[in-house]
N, C-alpha and C positions, 0 to 999 in steps of 0.2 A: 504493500500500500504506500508505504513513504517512497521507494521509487517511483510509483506511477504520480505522485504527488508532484517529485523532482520533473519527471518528464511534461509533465503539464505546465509547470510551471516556467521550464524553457518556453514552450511553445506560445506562451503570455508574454515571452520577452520577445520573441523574434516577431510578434503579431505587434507588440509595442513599436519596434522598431522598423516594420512594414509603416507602418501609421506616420509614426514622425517624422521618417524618411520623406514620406508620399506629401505631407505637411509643408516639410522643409521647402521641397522641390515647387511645390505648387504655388509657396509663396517667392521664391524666385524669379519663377515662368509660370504665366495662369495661365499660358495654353496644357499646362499637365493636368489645371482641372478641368477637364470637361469628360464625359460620355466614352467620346471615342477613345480617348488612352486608356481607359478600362478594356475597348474591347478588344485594340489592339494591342496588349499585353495579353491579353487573354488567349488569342491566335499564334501569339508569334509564341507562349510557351507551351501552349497543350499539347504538344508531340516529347517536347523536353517532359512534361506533365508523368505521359502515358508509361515511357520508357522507365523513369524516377522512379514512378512505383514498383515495375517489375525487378529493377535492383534493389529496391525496400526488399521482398519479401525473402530477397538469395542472401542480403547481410546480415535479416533477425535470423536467417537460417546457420550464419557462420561461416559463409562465402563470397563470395564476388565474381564480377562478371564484368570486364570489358569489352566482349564482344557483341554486345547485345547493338552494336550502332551498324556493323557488316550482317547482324541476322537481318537488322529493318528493312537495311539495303540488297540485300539477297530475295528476302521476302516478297518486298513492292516492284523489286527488278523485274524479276521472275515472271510473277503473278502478272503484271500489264504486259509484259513482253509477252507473255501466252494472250492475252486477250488482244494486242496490237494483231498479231501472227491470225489468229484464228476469226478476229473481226466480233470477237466478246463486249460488249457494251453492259456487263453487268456490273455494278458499284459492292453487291453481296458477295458476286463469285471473286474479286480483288478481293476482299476483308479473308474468306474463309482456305484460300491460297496459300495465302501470304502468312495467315497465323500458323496455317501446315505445317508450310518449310520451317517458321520459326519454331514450331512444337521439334519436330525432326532435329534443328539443327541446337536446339537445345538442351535435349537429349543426348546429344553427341556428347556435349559439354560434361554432362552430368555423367556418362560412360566413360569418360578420358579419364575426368577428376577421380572416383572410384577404384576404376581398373591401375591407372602409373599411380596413383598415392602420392602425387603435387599439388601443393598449393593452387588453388583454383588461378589467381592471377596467373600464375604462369602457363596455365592451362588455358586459359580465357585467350590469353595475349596471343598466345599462338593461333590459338583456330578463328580469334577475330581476322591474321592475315592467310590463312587457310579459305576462310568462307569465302573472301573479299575476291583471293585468286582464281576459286573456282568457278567463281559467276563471271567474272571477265576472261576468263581463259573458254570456261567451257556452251558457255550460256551466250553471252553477248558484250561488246565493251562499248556500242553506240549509245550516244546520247538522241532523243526523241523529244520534240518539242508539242506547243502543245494543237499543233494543229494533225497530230499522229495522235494524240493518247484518245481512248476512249473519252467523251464527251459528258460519260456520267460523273469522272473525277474530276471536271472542269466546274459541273452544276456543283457535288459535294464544296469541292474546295471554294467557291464564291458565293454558297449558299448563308442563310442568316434562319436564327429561329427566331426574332422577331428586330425589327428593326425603330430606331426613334430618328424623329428629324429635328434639326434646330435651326437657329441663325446660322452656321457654315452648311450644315447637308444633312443629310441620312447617315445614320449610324447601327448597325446591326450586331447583334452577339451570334457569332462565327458558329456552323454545324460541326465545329472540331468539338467544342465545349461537348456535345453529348456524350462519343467515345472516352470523353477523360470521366465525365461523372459516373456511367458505367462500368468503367476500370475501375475506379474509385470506393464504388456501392461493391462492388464482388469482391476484390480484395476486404475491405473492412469486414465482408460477412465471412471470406475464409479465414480471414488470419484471428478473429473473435467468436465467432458464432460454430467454428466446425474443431473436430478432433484431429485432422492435419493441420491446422493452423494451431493447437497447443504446441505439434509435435516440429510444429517450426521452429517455434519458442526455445520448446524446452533443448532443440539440439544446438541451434543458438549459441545456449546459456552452458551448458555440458553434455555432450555428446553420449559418454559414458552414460550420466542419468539418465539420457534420455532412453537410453535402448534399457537399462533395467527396469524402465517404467512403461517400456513394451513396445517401446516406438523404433522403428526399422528406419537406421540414417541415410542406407542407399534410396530407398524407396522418396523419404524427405527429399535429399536432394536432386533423385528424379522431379520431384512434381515441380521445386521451385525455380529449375531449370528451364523444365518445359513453360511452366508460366512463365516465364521472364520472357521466353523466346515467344509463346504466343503475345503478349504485349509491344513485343519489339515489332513484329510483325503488321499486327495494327496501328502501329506511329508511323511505320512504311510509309502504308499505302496516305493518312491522313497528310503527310508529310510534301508527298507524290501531287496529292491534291491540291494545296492549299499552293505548293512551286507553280503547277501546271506544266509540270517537265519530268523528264525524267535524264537524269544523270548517273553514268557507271561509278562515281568516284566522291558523289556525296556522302554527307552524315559521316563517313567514316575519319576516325580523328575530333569528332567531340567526346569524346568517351568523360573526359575527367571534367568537363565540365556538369555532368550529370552528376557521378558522384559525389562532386564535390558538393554539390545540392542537396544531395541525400543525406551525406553527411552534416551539413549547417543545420538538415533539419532535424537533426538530435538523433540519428540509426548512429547505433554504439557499433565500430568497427569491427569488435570482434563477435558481436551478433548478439542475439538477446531480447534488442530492444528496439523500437521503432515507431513511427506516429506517420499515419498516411497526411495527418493535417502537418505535422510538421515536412514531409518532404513539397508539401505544394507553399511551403512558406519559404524553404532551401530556394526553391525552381522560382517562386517570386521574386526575392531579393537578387539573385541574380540576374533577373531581367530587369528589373526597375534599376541595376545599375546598370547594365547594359543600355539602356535604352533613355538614361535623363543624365548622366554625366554631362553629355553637351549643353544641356538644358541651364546646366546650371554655372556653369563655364569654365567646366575643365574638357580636358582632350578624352578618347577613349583608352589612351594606355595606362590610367588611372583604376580604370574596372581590376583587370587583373590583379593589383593590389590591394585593391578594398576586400576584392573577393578571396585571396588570399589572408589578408589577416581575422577576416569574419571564418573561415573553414580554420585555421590554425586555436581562435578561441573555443569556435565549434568543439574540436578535438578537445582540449584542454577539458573543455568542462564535463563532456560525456565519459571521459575518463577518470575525472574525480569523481561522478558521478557511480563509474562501477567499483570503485574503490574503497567508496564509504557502504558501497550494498553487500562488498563482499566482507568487512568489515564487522557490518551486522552480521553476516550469516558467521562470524568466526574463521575468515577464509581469510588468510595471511600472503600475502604477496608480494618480492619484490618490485 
């Protein structure tokens, strides 16, 4: 109970500091207040959103995954290159394609880590440049614009669930925002509401415990594998959409910038712990720097640093934070 107290109570500070930040900036430049920078923050992270959580559920697990940015791109590649090729116009058979390959190629992951008995980074790292080469080696390495891509991911990607109008124009909240609230709503109900989401936890926090308490860790790290790669999969194609393009050589190479999202937003590194509300506040804060440094009149090689020293306190505190929990439980550490 007093950790989940601690954990909450980060998530009050970095919502604090979501606020004052957004405050600060607005009173510098009132064009940050209005409508549309809400909903264009809203677009330009829902993919960074979707992906965040899939690494959520493999860190409470007590691993990592930097491949999940070559699954998205394998995924979405793939999936509209078959429908380019075959003259597919469907926006369903893109989603359930592309979570495929990413189920499959997630799997992989979770069979590598298992079978060699390496640390998952270095497991990840390799088959993140594995996936990447076998889709441009074996699949295709053109880029397709958007007067080739099916027509449905042009509607998806420029579509609005509803729109407001003001003195400048119409402002609409982007059809990305559904797939994150949906990731969002299933994750919270597996990782709280089901008995693999204990068994997330509990291998997280000790592995050993977990399997004397009946939980089977290959099986765990199957499923959070696969989930990561199904989410990776649907940020593809959302992704694919909102560009209106398609590129062999995107997405891949953001990888730390996710994490490190994940991490701000209080997922304790060495697993255990995790707050879906705090990775969508990680994946905030780094856009509202991204996106209002100039606003306020500095350059953008100032992000990096800010983002840097908020992921460096980040660590610090979820670290003190598992050190006073092990403390309680009488668990002595250097």
């Amino acid at each position: 109970m007093a950790t989940k107290k601690k954990s909450d109570s980060y998530q009050r500070i970095l919502l604090i500091i979501v606020v004052l930040y957004s405050v600060f900036v607005g009173i510098k430049n009132a064009q940050f207040l209005q409508i549309q920078t809400i909903f264009d923050i809203t677009k330009t992270s829902s993919t960074t959103m979707i992906v965040a959580i899939g690494l959520l559920v493999v860190m409470i697990s007590g691993g990592i995954d930097v491949s999940f940015m070559s699954i998205a791109l394998f995924g979405s590649y793939t999936s509209i290159f078959i429908m380019i090729q075959a003259g597919i116009n469907n926006l369903f058979f893109a989603f359930i394609v592309s979570m495929f390959i990413g189920i499959v190629l997630g799997i992989i992951n979770s069979l590598l880590i298992n079978w060699l008995k390496l640390p998952p980074f270095i497991i990840t790292l390799g088959t993140q440049n594995l996936f990447h080469g076998i889709m441009t080696t074996f699949i295709s390495d053109q880029s397709f614009g958007s007067g080739v891509l099916p027509s449905c991911l042009s509607k998806f990607g420029r579509g609005t669930i509803f729109k407001i109008s003001n003195q400048i124009g119409t402002s609409g909240l982007t059809l990305s925002f559904i797939p994150v609230l949906l990731v969002a709503i299933l994750t919270y109900f597996i990782l709280n509401k089901t008995m693999i989401g204990r068994g997330i936890v509990a291998v997280g926090n000790n592995e050993e415990s977990a399997r004397r308490a009946g939980f089977n860790p290959f099986l765990i790290r199957l499923f959070v594998y696969a989930y990561s790669g199904a989410l990776a999969g649907i940020m593809g194609i959302v992704y694919a959409a909102q560009v209106n393009a398609l590129y062999p050589n995107k997405m891949v190479g953001e990888e730390l910038m996710v994490v490190a999202a994940v991490v701000i937003g209080g997922t304790r590194i060495t697993g255990g712990e995790g707050k879906i509300f705090g990775v969508v506040l990680g994946v905030l804060i780094i856009y509202l720097l991204n996106s209002t440094l100039i606003l306020i009149g500095l350059s953008s090689s100032w992000n990096n640093l800010f983002v840097g020293v908020i992921l460096v306190i980040a660590v610090a505190i979820t670290s003190y934070q598992a050190r006073q929990k092990n403390r309680s439980h009488l668990i002595f550490m250097d």
